[in-house]
Phi, psi and omega in degrees: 000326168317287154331283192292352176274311178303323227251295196250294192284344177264353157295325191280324154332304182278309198303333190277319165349266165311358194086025186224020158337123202296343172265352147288071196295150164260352185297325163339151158262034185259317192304150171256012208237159141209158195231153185213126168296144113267138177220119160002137174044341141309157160306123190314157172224173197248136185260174155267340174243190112347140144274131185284115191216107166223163157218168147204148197270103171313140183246105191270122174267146160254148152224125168275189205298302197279357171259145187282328141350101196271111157261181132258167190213147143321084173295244154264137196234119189265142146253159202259156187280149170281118184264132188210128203246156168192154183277148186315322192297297225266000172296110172285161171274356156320301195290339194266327160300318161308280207304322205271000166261350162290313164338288199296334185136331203269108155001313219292094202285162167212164182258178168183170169249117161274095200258115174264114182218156178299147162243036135247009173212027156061011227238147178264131175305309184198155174228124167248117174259150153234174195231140209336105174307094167239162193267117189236016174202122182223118205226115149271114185235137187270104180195140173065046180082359191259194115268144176230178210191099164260108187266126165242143163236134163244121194254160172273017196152116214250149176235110158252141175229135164246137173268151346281133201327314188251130185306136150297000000 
């Protein structure tokens, strides 16, 4: 019981938290947003939400010896895995094929692109590039009548750029 709360209800849990619950679709025509997933040698794919994307960065205090005075500095910096929902019809068997082969042993990092674009003019919000990428959680969820595919990737490096790049 343990195992399935960690494992399945407290991922979806945090995700409904935060706003990113399976039951807020970008599939709507209402959302004024839509996300689109790219992964190195796959076909683009249309998510259903938002993607969950962070890092953050440790803060190492110095103080020498004669100051009373603490600065900081910037330490190591982690990112967090990209979480990413889409409805089952839109799940390739690439990506499920990806995951079973990090399963089986066989290795394969990729880069890929995370795209926020409007959806009445295409025109793109933020982009999250990441840098090799592999699939370390693949989560099926049944809710509001639907199945959904929650896909986690963990990258060694995440970029995000908003657009448009130069102030207006």
């Amino acid at each position: 019981m343990i195992i399935f709360f960690r494992c399945v209800l407290l991922p979806i849990l945090l995700l409904v938290m935060i706003g990113l619950g399976p039951t807020e679709s970008l599939g709507n025509e209402e959302d004024p947003y839509i996300a689109e997933l790219e992964i190195e040698g796959f076909p683009p794919i249309i998510l259903s939400e938002l993607p969950a994307i962070s890092n953050e960065t440790e803060a190492i205090e110095i103080q020498s010896e004669k100051d009373v005075i603490i600065s900081k500095k910037p330490g190591k910096t982690r990112y967090g895995t990209i979480v990413v929902v889409m409805d089952l019809d839109r799940f390739p068997d690439q990506l499920r094929t990806w995951r079973q082969e990090i399963i089986d042993g066989i290795f394969t990092k990729r880069w890929g692109i995370v795209t926020i674009k409007r959806r009445e003019t295409g025109k793109v919000k933020i982009q999250h590039v990441f840098s090799e990428g592999w699939p370390s959680k693949l989560t099926y969820v049944y809710t509001g009548g639907k199945f959904f595919v929650h896909y986690e990737i963990v990258a060694t490096t995440i970029q995000s750029k908003r657009f448009p790049l130069m102030p207006q």
